[in-house]
C-alpha positions as CSV (number, residue, x, y, z in Angstrom):
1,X,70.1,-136.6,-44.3
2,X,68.3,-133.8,-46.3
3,X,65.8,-136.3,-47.8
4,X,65.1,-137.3,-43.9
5,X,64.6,-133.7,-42.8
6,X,61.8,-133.0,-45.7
7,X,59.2,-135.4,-43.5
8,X,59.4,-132.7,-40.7
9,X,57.5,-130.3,-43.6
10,X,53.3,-130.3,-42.8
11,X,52.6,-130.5,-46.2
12,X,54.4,-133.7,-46.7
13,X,52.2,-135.6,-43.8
14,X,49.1,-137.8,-44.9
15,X,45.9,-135.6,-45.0
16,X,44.8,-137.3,-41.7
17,X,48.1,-135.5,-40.0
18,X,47.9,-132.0,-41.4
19,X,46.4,-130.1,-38.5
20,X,44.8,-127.5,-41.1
21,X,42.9,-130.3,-42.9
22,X,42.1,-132.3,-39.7
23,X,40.0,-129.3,-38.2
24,X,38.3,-128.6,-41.4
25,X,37.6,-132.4,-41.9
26,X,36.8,-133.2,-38.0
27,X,36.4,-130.3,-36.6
28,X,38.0,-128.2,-34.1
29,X,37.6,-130.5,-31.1
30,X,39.3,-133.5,-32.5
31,X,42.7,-131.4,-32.5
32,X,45.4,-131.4,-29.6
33,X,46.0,-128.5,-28.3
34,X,49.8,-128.9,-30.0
35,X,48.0,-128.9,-33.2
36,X,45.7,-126.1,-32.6
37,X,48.8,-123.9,-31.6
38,X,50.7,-125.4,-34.8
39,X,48.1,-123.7,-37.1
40,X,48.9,-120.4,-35.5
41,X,52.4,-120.7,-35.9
42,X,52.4,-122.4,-39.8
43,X,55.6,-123.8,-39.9
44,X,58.3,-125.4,-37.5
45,X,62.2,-125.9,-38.1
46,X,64.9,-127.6,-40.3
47,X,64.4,-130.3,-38.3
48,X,61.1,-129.8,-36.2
49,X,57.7,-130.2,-37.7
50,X,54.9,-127.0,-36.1
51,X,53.3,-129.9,-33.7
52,X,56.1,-131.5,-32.5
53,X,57.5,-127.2,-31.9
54,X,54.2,-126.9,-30.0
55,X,54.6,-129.8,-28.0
56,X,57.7,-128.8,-26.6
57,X,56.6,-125.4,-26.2
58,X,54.0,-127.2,-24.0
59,X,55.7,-129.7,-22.1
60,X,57.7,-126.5,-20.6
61,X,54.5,-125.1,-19.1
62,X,53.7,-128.9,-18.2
63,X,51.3,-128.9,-20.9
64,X,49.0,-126.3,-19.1
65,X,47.3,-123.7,-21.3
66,X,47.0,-121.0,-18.4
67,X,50.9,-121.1,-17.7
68,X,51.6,-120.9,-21.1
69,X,49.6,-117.8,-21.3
70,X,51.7,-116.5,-18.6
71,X,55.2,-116.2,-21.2
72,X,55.6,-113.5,-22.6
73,X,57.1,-112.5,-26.5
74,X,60.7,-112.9,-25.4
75,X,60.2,-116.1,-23.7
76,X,58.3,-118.0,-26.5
77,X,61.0,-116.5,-28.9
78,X,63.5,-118.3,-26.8
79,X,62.3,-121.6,-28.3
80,X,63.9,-122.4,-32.1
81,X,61.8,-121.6,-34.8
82,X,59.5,-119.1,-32.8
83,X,59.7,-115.9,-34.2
84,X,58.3,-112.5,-33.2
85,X,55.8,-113.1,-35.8
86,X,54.9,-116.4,-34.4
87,X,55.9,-115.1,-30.9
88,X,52.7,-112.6,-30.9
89,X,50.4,-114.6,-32.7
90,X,50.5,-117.4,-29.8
91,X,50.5,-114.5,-27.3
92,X,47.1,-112.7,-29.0
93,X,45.7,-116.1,-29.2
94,X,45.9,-116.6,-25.8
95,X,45.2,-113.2,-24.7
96,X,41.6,-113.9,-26.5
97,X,41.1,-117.5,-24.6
98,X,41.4,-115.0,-21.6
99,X,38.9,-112.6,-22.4
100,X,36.7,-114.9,-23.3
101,X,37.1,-116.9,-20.2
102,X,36.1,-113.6,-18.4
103,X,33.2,-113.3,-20.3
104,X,31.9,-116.8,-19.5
105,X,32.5,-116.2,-15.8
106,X,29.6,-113.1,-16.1
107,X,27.3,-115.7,-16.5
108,X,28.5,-118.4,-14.3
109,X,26.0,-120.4,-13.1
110,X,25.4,-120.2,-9.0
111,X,24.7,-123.2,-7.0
112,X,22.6,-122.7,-4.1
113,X,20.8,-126.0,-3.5
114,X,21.2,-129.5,-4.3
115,X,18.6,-129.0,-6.8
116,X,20.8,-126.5,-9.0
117,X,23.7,-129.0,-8.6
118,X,21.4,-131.6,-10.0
119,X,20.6,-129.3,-12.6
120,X,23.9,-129.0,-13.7
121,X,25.2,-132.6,-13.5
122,X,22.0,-134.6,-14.8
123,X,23.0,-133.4,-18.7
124,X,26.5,-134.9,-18.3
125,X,26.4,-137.9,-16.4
126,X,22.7,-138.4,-15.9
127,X,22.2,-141.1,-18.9
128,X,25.4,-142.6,-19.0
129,X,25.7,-146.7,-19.3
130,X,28.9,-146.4,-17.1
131,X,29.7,-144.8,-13.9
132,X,31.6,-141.1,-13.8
133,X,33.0,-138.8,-11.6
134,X,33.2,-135.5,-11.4
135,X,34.4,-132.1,-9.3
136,X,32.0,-129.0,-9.4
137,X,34.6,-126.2,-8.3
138,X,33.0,-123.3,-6.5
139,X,34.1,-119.5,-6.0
140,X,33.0,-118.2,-2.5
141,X,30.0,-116.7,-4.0
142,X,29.3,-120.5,-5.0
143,X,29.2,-119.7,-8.9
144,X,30.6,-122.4,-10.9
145,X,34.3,-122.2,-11.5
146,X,35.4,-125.0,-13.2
147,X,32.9,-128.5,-13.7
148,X,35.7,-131.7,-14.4
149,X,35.4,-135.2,-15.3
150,X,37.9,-137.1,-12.6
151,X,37.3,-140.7,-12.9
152,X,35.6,-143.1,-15.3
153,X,34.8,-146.3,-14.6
154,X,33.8,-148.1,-10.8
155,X,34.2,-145.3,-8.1
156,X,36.9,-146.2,-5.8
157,X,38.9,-144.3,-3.3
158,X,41.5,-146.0,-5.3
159,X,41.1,-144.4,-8.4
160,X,40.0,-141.4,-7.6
161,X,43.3,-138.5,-7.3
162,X,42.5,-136.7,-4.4
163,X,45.9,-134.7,-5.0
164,X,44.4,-133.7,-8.7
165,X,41.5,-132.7,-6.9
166,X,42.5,-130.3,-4.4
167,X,45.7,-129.0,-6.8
168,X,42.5,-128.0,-9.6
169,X,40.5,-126.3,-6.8
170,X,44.2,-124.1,-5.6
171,X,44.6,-123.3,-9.2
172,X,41.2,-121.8,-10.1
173,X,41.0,-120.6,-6.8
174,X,37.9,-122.3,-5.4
175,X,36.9,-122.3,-2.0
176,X,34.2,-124.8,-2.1
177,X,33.8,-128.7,-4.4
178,X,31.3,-130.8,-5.0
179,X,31.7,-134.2,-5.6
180,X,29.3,-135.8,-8.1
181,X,28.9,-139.5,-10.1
182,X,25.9,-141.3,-11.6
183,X,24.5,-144.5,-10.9
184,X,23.8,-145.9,-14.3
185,X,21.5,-148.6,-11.9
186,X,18.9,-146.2,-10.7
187,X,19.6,-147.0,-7.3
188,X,20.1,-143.9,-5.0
189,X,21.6,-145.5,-2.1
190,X,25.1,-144.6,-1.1
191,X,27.7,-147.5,-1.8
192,X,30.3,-148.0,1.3
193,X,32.7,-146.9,-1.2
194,X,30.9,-144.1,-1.7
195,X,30.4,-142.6,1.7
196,X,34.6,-143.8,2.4
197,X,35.8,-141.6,-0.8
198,X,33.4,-139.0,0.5
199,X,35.3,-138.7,3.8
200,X,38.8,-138.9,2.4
201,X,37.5,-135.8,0.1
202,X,36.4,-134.2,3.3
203,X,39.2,-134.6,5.1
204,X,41.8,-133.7,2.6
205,X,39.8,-130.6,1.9
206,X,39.4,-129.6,5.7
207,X,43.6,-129.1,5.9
208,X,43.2,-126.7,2.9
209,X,40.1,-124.9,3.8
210,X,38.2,-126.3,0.8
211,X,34.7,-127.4,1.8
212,X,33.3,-130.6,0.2
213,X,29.7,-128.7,0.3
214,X,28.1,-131.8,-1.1
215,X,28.0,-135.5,-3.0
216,X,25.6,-136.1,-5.4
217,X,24.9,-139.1,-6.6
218,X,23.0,-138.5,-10.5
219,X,20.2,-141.0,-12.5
220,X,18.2,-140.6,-15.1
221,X,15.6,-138.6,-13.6
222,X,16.5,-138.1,-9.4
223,X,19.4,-137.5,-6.7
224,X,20.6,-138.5,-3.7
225,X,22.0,-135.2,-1.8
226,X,24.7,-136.2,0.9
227,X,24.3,-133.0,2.6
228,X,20.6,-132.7,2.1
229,X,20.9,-136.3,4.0
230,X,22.8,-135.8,6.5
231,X,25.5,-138.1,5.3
232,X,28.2,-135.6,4.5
């Protein structure tokens, strides 16, 4: 049994595994966010290695970095193997993310025309070989809130969550979406599907007080405006 608890150890995982290594090696994106909270606590248990410690730490905030930001010293030290060391650490880590979340949001960008949307989206999606969807989430001074991929792939109102939709725009608190995807074609003519996912949007929104203020549909080098249409 002892010889089984050793593998929990970091230092006894391949290379690949160690968190530390993999950010140095790979870089910081290519970590989980288990691993990046793994290298701020260093070690786990007896029996629990630091990422599989941060992943239960997660899964009890449903894996959501803002709720876990919400716990407090006393509450992460309720979990085995955190520490008030480690307790604080996590806590000033997040703390951090916060402030520098409120410094991004003094330079939000402001949407006031399809053109600025356009702006925005063409970088992302604009030169893709395959279809994407994605949510620009608005404040009610439309400044950018949040911009998220949704859907990869064909654009159906089948694979598109409006529920994930509309529970994003509660959480940041946006009063206002736009609903984007590109057209690796060229074309700039709505599809059916496009115009019936457009409406369920709408309609869902409407019962919330969200506004859809607009569908964009991205190429290479132009847009198609729903709202600038008429077609919203």
């Amino acid at each position: 049994m002892e010889e089984y608890n050793t593998s929990f150890s970091i230092k006894n995982w391949s290379e690949d595994d160690r968190p530390r290594e993999k950010l140095l090696n790979k870089g910081r994106m290519a970590l989980s966010d288990a691993e990046l909270i793994a290298i701020l606590i260093g070690s786990g248990s007896k029996n629990e290695s630091a990422v599989a410690l941060s992943k239960r730490i997660l899964a009890s905030v449903e894996n959501n970095l803002n709720e876990l930001g919400k716990l407090d010293t006393n509450e992460l030290m309720a979990f085995k193997g955190i520490g008030e060391a480690k307790a604080v650490t996590i806590a000033a880590a997040l703390e951090l993310g916060r402030r520098r979340r409120m410094e991004d949001a003094l330079v939000r960008k402001k949407i006031t025309s399809s053109s600025d949307a356009f702006a925005l989206l063409q970088p992302l999606i604009g030169e893709l070989a395959h279809e994407e969807f994605w949510i620009v989430y608005l404040n009610n001074s439309n400044k950018v809130l949040q911009t998220s991929q949704l859907s990869k792939g064909g654009i159906t109102g089948t694979i598109v969550d409006v529920r994930l939709v509309y529970k994003t725009a509660i959480q940041l608190g946006a009063v206002g979406i736009i609903l984007a995807h590109n057209h690796p074609s060229g074309t700039l003519k709505p599809s059916q599907s496009d115009l019936d996912l457009t409406s369920k949007l709408k309609t869902a929104g409407n019962s919330l007080d969200i506004k859809v203020l607009d569908h964009i549909i991205v190429t290479q080098k132009a847009y198609f405006s729903f709202a600038d249409n008429g077609t919203l």
